[in-house]
TORKOL-4160 file (C-alpha; in steps of 0.2 Angstrom, whole numbers, padded with zeros to 4 digits, m for minus):
387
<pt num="1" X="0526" Y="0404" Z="0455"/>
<pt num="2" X="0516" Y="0389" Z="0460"/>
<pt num="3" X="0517" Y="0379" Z="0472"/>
<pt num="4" X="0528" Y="0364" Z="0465"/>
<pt num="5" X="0541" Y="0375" Z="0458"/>
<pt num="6" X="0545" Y="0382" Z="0473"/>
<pt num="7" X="0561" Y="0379" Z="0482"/>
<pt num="8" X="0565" Y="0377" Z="0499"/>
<pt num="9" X="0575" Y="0394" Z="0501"/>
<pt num="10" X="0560" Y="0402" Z="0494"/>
<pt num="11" X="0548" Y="0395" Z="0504"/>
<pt num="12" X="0558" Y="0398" Z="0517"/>
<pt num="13" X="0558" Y="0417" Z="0514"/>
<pt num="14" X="0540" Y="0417" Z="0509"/>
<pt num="15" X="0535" Y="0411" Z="0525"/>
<pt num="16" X="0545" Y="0424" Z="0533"/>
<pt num="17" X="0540" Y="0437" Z="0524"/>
<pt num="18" X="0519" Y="0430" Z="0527"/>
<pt num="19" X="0526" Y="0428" Z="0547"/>
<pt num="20" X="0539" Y="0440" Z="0552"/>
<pt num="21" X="0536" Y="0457" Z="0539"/>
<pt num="22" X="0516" Y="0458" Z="0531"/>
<pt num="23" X="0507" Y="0459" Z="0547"/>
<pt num="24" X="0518" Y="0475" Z="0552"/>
<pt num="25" X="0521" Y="0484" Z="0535"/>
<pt num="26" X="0508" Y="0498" Z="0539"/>
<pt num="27" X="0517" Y="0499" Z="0554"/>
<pt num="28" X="0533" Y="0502" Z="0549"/>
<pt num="29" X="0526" Y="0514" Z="0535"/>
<pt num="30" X="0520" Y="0525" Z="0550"/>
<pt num="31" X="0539" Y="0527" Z="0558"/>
<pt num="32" X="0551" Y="0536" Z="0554"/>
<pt num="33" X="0565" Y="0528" Z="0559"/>
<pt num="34" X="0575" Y="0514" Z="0547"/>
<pt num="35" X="0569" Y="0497" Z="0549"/>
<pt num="36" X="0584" Y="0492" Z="0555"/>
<pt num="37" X="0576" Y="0475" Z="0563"/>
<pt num="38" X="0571" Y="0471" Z="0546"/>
<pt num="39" X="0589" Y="0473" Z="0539"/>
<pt num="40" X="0596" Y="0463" Z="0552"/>
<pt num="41" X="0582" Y="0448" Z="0550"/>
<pt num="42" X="0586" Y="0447" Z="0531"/>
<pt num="43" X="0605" Y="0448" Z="0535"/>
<pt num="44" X="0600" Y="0433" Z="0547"/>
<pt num="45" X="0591" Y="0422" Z="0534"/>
<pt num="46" X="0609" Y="0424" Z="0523"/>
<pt num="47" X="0599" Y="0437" Z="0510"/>
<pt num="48" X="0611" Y="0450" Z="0505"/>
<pt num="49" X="0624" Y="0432" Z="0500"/>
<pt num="50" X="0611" Y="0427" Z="0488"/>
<pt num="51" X="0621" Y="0430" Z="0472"/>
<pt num="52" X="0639" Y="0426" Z="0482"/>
<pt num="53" X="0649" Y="0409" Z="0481"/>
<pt num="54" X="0649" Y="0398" Z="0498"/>
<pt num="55" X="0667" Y="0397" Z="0499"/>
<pt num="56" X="0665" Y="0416" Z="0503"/>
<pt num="57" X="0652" Y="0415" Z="0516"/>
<pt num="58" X="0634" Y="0416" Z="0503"/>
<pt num="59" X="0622" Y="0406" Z="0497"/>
<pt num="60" X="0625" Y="0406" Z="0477"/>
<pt num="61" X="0609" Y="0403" Z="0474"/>
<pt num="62" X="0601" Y="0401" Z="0457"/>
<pt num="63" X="0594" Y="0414" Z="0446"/>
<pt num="64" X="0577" Y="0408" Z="0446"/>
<pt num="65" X="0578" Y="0407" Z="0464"/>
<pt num="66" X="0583" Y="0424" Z="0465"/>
<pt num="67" X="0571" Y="0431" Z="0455"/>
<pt num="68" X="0559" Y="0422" Z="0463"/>
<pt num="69" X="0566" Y="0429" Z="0482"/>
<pt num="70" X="0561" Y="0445" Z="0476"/>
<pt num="71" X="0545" Y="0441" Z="0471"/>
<pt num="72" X="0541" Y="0437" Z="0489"/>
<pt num="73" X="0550" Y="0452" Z="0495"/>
<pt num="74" X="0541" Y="0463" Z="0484"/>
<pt num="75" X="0523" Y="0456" Z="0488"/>
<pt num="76" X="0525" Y="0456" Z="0508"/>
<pt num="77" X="0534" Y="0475" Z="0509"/>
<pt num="78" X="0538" Y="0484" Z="0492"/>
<pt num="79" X="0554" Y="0492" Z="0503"/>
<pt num="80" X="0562" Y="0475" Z="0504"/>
<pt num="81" X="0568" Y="0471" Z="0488"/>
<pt num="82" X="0578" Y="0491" Z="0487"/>
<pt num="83" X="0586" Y="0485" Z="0503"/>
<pt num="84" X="0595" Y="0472" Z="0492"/>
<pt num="85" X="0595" Y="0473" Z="0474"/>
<pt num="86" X="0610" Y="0487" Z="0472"/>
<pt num="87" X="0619" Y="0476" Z="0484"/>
<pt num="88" X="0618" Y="0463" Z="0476"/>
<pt num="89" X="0625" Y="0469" Z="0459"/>
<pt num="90" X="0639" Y="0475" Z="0468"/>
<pt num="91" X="0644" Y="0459" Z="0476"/>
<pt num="92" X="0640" Y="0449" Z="0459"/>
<pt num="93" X="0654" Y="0462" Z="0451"/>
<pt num="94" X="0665" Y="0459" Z="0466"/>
<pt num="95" X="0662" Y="0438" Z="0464"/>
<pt num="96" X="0664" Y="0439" Z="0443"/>
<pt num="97" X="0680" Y="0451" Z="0439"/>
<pt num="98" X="0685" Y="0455" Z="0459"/>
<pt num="99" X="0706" Y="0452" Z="0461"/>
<pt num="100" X="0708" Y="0436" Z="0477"/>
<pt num="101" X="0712" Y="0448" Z="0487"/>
<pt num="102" X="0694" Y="0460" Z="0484"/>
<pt num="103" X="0685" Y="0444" Z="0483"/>
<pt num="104" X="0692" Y="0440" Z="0502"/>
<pt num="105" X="0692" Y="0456" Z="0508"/>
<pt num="106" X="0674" Y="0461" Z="0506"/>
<pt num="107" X="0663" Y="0446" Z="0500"/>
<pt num="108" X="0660" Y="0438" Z="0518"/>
<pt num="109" X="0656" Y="0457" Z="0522"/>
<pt num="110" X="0645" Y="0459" Z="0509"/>
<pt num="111" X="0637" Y="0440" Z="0514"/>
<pt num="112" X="0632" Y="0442" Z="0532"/>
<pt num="113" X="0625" Y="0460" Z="0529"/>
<pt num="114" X="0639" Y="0467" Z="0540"/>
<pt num="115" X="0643" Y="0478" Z="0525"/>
<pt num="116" X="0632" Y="0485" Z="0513"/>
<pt num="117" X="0635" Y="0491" Z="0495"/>
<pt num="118" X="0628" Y="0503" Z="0483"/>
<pt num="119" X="0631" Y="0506" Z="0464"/>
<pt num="120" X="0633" Y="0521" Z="0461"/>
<pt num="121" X="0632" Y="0525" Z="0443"/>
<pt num="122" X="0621" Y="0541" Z="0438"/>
<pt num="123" X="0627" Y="0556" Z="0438"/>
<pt num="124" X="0617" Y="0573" Z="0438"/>
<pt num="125" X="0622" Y="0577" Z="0418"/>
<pt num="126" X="0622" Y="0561" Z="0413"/>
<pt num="127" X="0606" Y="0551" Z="0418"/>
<pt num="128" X="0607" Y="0533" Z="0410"/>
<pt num="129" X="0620" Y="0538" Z="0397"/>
<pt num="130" X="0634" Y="0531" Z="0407"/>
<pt num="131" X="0647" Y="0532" Z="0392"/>
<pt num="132" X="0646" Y="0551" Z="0396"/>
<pt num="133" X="0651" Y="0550" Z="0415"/>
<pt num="134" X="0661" Y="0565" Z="0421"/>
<pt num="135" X="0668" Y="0559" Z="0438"/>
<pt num="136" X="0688" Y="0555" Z="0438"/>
<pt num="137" X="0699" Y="0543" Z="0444"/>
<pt num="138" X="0716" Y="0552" Z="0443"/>
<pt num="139" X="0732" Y="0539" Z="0441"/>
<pt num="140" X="0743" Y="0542" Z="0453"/>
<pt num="141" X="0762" Y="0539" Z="0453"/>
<pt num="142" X="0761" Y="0525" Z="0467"/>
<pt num="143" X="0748" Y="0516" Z="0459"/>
<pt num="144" X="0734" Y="0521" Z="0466"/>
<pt num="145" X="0719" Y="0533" Z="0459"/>
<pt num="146" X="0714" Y="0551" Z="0466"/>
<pt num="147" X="0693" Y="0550" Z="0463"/>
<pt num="148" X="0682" Y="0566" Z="0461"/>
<pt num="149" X="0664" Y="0568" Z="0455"/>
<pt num="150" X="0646" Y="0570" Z="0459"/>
<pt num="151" X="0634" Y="0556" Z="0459"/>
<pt num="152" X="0613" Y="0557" Z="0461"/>
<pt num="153" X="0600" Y="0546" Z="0464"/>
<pt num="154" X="0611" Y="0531" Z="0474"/>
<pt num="155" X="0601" Y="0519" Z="0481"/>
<pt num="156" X="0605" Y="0515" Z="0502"/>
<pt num="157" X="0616" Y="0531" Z="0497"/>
<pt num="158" X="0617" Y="0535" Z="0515"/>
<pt num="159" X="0618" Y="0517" Z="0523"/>
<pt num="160" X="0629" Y="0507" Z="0513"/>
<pt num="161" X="0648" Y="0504" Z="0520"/>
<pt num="162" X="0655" Y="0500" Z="0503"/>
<pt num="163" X="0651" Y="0511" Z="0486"/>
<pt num="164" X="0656" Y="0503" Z="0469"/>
<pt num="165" X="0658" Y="0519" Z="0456"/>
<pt num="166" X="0659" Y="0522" Z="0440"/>
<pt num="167" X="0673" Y="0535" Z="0435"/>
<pt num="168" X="0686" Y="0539" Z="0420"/>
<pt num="169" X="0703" Y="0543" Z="0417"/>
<pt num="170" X="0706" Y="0561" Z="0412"/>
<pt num="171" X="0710" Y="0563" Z="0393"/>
<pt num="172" X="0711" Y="0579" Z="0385"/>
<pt num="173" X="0696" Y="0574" Z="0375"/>
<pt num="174" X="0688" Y="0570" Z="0391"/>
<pt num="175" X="0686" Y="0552" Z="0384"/>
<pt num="176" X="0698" Y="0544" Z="0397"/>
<pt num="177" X="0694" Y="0525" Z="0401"/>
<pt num="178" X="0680" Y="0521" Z="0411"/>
<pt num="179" X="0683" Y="0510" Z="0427"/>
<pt num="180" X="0674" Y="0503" Z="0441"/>
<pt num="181" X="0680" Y="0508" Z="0458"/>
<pt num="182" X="0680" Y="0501" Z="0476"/>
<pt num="183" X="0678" Y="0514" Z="0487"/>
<pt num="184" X="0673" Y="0511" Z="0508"/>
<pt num="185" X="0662" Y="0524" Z="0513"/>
<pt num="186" X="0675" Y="0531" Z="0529"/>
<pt num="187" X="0686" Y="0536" Z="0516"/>
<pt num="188" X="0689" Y="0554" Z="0519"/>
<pt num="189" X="0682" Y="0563" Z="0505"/>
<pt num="190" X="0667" Y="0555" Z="0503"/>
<pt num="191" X="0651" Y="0565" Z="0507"/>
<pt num="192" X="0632" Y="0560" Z="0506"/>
<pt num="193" X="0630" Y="0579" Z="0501"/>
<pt num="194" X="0610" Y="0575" Z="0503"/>
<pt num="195" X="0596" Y="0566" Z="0506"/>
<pt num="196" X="0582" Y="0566" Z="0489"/>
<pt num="197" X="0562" Y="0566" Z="0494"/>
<pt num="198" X="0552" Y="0555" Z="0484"/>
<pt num="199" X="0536" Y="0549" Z="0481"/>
<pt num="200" X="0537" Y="0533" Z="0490"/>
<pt num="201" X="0551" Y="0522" Z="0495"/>
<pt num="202" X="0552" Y="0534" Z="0511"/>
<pt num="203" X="0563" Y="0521" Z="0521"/>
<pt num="204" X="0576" Y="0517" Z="0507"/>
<pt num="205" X="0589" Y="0533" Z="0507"/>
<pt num="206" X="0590" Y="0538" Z="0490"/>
<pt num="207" X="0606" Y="0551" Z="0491"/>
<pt num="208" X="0618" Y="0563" Z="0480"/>
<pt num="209" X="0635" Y="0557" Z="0484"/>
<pt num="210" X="0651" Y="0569" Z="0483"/>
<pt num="211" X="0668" Y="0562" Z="0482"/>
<pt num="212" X="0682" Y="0576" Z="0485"/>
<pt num="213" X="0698" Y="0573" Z="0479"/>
<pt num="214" X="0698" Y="0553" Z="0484"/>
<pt num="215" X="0713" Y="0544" Z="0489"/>
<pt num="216" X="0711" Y="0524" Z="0484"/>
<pt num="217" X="0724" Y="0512" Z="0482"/>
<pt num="218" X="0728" Y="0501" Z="0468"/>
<pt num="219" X="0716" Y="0488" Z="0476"/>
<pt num="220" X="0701" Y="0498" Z="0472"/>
<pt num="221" X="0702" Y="0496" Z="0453"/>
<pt num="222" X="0689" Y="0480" Z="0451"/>
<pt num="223" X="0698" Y="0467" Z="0446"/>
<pt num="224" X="0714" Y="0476" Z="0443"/>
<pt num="225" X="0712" Y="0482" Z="0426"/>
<pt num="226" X="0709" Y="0499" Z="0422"/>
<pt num="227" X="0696" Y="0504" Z="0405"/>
<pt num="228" X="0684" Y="0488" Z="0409"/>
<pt num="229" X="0670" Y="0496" Z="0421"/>
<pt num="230" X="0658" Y="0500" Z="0407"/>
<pt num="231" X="0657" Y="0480" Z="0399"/>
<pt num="232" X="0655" Y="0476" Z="0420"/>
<pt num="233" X="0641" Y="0485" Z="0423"/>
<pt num="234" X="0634" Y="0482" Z="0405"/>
<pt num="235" X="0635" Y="0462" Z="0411"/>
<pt num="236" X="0626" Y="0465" Z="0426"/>
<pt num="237" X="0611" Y="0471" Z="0419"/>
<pt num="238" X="0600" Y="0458" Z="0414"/>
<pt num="239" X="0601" Y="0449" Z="0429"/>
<pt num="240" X="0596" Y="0466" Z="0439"/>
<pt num="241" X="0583" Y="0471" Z="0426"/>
<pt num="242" X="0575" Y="0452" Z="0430"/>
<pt num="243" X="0576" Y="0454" Z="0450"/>
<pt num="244" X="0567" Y="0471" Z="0445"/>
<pt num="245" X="0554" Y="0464" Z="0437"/>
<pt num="246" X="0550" Y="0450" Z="0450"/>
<pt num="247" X="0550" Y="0463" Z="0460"/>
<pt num="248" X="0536" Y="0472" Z="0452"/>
<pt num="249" X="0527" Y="0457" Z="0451"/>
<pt num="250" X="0528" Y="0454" Z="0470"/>
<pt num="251" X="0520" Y="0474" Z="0471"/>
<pt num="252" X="0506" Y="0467" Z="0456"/>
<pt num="253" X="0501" Y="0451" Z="0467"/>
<pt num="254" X="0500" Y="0463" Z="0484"/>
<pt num="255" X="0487" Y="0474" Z="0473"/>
<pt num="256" X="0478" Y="0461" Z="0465"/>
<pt num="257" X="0477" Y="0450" Z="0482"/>
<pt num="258" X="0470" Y="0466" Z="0494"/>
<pt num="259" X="0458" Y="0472" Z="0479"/>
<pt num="260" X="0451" Y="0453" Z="0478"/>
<pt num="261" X="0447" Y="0452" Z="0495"/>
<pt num="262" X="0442" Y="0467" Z="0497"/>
<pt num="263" X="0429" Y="0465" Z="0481"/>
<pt num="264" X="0422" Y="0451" Z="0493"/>
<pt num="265" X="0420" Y="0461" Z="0510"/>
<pt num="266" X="0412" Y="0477" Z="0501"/>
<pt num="267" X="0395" Y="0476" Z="0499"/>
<pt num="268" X="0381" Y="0486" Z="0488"/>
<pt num="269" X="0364" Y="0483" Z="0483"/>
<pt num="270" X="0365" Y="0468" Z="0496"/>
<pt num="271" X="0378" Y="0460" Z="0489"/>
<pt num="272" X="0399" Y="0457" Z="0489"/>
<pt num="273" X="0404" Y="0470" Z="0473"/>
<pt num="274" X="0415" Y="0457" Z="0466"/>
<pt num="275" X="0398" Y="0451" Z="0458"/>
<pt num="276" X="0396" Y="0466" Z="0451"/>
<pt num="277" X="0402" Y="0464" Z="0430"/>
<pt num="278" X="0411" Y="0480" Z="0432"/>
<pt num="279" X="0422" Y="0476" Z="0448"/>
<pt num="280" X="0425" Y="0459" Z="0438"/>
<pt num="281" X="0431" Y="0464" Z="0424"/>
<pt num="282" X="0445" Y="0474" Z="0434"/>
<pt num="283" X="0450" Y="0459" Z="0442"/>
<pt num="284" X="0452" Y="0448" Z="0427"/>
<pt num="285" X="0462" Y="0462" Z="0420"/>
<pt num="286" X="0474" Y="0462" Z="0433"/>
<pt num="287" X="0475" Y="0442" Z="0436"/>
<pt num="288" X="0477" Y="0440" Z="0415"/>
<pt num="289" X="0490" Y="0454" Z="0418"/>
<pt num="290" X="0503" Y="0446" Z="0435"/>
<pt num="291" X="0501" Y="0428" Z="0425"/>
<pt num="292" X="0506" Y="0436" Z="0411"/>
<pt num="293" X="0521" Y="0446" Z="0416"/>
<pt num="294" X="0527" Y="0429" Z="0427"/>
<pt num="295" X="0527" Y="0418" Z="0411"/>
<pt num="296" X="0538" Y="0434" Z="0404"/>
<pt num="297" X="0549" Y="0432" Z="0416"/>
<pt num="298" X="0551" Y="0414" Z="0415"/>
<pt num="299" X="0554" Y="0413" Z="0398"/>
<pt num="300" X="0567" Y="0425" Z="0400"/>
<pt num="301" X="0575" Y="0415" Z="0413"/>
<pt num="302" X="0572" Y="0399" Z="0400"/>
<pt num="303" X="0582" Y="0410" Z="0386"/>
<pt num="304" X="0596" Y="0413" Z="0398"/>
<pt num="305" X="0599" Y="0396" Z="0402"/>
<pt num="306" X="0598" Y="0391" Z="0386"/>
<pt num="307" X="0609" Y="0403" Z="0377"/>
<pt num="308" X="0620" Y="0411" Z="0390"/>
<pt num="309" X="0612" Y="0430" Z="0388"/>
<pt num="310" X="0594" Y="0437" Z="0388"/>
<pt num="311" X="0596" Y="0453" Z="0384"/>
<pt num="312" X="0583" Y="0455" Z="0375"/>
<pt num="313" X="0571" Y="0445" Z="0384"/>
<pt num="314" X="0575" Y="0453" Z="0399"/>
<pt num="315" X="0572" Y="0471" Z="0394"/>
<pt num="316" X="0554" Y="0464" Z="0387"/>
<pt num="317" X="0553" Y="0456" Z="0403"/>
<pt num="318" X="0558" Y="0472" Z="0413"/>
<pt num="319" X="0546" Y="0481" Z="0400"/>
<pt num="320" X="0528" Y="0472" Z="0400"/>
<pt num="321" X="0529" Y="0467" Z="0420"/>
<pt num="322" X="0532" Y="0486" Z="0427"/>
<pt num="323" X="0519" Y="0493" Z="0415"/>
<pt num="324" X="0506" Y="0481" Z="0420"/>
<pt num="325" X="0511" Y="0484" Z="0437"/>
<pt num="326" X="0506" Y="0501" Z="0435"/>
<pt num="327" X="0492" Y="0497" Z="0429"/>
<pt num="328" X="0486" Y="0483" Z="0442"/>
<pt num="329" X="0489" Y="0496" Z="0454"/>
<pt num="330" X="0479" Y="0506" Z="0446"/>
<pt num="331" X="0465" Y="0494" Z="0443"/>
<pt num="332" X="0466" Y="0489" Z="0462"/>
<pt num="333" X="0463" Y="0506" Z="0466"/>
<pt num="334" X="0449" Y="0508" Z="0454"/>
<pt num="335" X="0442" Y="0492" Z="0465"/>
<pt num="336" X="0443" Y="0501" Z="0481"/>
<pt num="337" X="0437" Y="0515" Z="0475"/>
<pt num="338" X="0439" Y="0530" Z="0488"/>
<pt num="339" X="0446" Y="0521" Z="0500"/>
<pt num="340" X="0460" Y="0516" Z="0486"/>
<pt num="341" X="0464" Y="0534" Z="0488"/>
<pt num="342" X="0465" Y="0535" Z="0508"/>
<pt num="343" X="0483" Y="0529" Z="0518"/>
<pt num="344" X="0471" Y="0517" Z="0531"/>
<pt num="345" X="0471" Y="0506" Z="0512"/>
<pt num="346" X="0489" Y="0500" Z="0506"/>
<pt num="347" X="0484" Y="0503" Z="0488"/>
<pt num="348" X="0487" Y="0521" Z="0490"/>
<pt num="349" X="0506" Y="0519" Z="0493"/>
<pt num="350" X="0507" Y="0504" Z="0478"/>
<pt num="351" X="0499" Y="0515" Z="0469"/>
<pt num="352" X="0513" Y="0530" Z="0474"/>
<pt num="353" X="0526" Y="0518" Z="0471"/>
<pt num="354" X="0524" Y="0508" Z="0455"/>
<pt num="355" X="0530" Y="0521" Z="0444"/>
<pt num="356" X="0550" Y="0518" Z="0451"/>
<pt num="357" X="0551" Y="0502" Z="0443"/>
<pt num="358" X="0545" Y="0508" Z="0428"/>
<pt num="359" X="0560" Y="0523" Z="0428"/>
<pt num="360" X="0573" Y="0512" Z="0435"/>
<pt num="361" X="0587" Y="0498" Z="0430"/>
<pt num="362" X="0584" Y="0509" Z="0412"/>
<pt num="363" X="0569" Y="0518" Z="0407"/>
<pt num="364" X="0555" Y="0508" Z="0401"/>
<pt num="365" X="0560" Y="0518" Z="0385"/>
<pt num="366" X="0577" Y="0512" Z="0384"/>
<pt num="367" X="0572" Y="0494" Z="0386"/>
<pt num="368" X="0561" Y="0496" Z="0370"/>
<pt num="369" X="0576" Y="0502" Z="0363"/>
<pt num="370" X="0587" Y="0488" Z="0368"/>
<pt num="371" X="0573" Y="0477" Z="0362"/>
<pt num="372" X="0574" Y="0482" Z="0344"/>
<pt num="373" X="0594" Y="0482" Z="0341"/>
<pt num="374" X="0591" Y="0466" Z="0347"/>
<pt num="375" X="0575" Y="0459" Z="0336"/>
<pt num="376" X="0588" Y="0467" Z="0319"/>
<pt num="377" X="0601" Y="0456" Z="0324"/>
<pt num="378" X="0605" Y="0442" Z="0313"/>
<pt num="379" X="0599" Y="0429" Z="0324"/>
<pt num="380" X="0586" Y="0439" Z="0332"/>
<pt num="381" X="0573" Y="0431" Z="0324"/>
<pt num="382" X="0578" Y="0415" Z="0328"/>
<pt num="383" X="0580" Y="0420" Z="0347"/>
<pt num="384" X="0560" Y="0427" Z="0345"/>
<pt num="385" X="0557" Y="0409" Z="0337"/>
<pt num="386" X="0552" Y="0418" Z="0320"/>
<pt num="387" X="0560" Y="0405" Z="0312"/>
């Protein structure tokens, strides 16, 4: 983003992140315990009440401005960003279908961080085909629903206070109607049956959640009306698949911004190695490559405001940005050269990371799918500006 289109929320958080989070990332990547002083500072500067209305307490900022927020996440500590982006689907879901009442009972939670949300979608034989979930939402004569199943690969699993889950009806088909649940995580039942390792991301819980058998009221069910949660979720997906690729572009800008400066320290033959035509040709590859993927995303967020949906755009979006992320990491390594492989050099964890954004918010694989239903729609090419 450059400097004129910047506004002052952003800046705000960019020279937060520059102040307050980049000069201490390599040490909070050497401790073990949760950065719960970074939670609380984002709480402060109103972060997780980005996407919520300011009659309940948020910001209500703008797309663009979110988007660009976790660009500037992403580029000062790649953990950031995880600590918000779930959470803010879920309060987005509670802000467009919530009741009154689920709307003032948990949006000012959810604004001043006090309470933090999950989605919780995936389920171990399921992966992303979320038509196919198995967990169950039994009706129950007073109203209310009973709620088993098994969920994996949550996101702030283990932290989060409020859980919004995706479960069925039972039908004897086991084709019940799919609904979107409430659920606060002190309900007895509910179990963070463990913990998942990872690659990277050691500081953002990533958990298998068991719900046993349940009790919610009829206020859990989003919005009241049972057989919806599936066109929810579906609704909130270019707007997460967005924030997930300005994300990836704050990781891009990180690897591109240490490799460059580190191309200018290194010396050999008596000279800085970005002089060296080799090291320069990486570099260009990687610049060409993060200017690219933020006009992507812009124009994305162009075809949304002009039409309403950016399907389409979006997944491209989410598409080319997390590839060429993976690849300027790689690049930026290439750069460093050994040292890109040693922990005392940041690339090493970018590097280690990159690949989640390319797995997450639907596989890189489903987004090319999604991208071609959309092309062969009848005005397709008139959205790609073909005609």
């Amino acid at each position: 983003m450059t400097e004129p289109d910047v506004s002052p929320v952003v800046e705000g958080v960019r020279q937060f992140v520059r102040r307050e989070i980049a000069p201490h990332v390599a040490r909070f990547e050497a401790q073990d315990e949760f950065p719960q002083q970074v939670v609380d500072a984002m709480a402060g500067l109103g972060l997780f009440g980005m996407v919520i209305p300011e009659e309940h307490g948020g910001l209500d900022l703008p797309l663009e401005d979110y988007v660009a927020i976790m660009e500037e996440l992403g580029a000062g500590w790649s953990a950031m960003p995880s600590f918000l982006n779930s959470h803010c689907t879920v309060a987005r879901l509670i802000a467009t279908y919530g009741t009154a009442e689920q709307k003032a009972r948990y949006l000012p939670q959810l604004a001043d961080g006090s309470r933090r949300a999950a989605i919780v979608l995936t389920e171990p034989s399921t992966g992303s085909d979320l038509k196919q979930v198995r967990a169950q939402a039994v009706p129950q004569p007073d109203g209310g629903f009973v709620l088993s199943g098994q969920k994996i690969f949550i996101t702030n699993g283990q932290r989060a206070r409020l859980h919004m889950v995706l479960a069925r009806a039972p039908a004897a088909d086991g084709k019940g109607p799919i609904s979107l649940f409430i659920v606060e995580s002190e309900a007895p039942g509910v179990e963070v049956s463990r913990l998942i390792d990872k690659m990277g991301f050691k500081h953002v819980d990533t958990a298998e959640l068991r719900f046993d058998k349940v009790r919610l009221g009829p206020e859990a069910l989003l919005g009241g009306e049972a057989g919806k949660g599936l066109p929810q979720v579906l609704s909130m997906l270019e707007t997460g698949r967005l924030a997930m690729a300005g994300t990836a572009v704050g990781m891009a800008r990180n690897a591109l911004a240490v490799a460059l400066q580190y191309s200018k320290d290194r010396e050999t033959f008596g000279q800085p190695i970005c002089n060296h035509q080799a090291v320069q040709i990486h570099l260009a590859n990687m610049a060409t490559q993060l200017v690219a993927s933020r006009a992507m995303i812009g124009e994305a967020l162009r075809h949304k405001a002009r039409y309403g949906r950016a399907d389409m755009l979006a997944s491209m979006a989410k598409l080319f940005v997390t590839e060429a992320t993976m690849q300027i990491t790689q690049d930026a390594m290439r750069v460093l050269g050994g040292y890109g492989y040693v922990a005392e050099f940041p690339i090493e964890r970018l590097y280690r990371e990159a690949p989640i954004y390319v797995l997450t918010e639907g596989s890189n694989e489903i987004q090319r799918i999604v991208i071609a239903r959309e092309m062969i729609k009848a005005d397709g090419p008139e959205r790609l500006g073909l005609v």
